[in-house]
C-alpha positions as CSV (number, residue, x, y, z in Angstrom):
1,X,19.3,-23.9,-3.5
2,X,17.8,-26.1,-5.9
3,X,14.1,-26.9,-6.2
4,X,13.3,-29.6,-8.5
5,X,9.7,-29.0,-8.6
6,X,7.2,-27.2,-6.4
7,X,3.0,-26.7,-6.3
8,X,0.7,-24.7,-3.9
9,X,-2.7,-25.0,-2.9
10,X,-4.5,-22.6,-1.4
11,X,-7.6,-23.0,0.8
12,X,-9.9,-20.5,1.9
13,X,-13.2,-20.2,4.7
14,X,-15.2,-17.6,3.2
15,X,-18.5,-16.0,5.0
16,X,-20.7,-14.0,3.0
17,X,-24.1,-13.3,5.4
18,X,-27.1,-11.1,4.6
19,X,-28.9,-9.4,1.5
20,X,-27.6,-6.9,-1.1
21,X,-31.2,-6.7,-1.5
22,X,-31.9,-5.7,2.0
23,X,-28.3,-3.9,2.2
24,X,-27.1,-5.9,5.0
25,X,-24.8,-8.2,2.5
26,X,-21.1,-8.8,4.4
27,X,-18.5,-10.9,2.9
28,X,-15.4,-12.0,4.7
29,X,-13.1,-15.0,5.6
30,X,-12.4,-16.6,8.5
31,X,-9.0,-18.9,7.7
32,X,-6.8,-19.0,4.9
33,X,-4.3,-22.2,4.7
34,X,-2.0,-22.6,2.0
35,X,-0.1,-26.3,1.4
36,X,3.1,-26.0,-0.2
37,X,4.8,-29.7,-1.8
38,X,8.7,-29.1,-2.7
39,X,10.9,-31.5,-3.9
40,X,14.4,-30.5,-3.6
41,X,17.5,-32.7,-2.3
42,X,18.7,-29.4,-0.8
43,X,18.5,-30.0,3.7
44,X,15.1,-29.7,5.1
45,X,16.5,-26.4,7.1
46,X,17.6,-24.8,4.3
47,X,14.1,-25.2,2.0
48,X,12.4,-24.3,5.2
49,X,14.3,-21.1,5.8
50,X,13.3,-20.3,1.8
51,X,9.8,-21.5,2.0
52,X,9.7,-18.8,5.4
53,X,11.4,-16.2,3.6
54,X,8.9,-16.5,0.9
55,X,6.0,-16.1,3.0
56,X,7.1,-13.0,4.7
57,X,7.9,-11.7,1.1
58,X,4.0,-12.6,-0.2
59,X,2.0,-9.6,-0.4
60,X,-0.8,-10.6,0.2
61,X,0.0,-13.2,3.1
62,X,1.0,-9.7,5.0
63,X,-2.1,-8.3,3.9
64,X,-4.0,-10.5,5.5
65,X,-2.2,-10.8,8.7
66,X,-1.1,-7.0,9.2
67,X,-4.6,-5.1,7.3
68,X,-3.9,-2.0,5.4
69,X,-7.0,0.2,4.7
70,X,-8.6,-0.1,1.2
71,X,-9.4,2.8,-0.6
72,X,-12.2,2.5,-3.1
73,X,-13.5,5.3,-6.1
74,X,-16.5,5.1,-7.9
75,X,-16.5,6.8,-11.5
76,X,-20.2,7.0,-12.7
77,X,-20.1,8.8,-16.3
78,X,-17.6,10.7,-15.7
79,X,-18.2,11.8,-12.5
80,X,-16.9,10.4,-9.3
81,X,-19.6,9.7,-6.6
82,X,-19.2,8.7,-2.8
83,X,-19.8,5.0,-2.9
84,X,-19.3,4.9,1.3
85,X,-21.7,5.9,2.7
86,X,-24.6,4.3,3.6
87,X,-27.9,4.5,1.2
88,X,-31.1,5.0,3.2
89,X,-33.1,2.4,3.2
90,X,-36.6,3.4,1.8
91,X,-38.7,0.5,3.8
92,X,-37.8,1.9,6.9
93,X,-40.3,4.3,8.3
């Protein structure tokens, strides 16, 4: 297969609600969409079955749609701290 040229866009819905002041900041999304514009004078079929191929082989595309659990470490000078659990909040009574 030949492709004579090729870009990708990629949108993205973010959501970030709350305060990191207040401790209640959460950031997610809620779509991605990615456009793809290929030139090729190979068959439509054949640059489709690629262009599938290619998203199944994405890592991230299959991160996204089948999660994996992130594992995070904090190092504070030198030392490693839990960073996941929850601080207490010192307004609340």
């Amino acid at each position: 297969m030949k492709i004579n040229a090729a870009t990708c866009r990629t949108e993205l819905d973010f959501l970030l609600t709350g305060s990191v002041k207040r401790g209640d900041i959460e950031a997610g999304c809620s779509e991605a969409r990615t456009h793809l514009d290929v030139q090729s004078d190979d068959p439509p079929d054949a640059v489709a079955e690629v262009v599938r191929l290619a998203h199944r082989g994405c890592f991230l595309e299959q991160m996204i749609e089948k999660p994996v659990p992130v594992r995070s470490t904090l190092t504070l000078n030198g030392s490693v701290i839990d960073s996941s659990s929850e601080t207490p909040d010192a307004t609340r009574g």
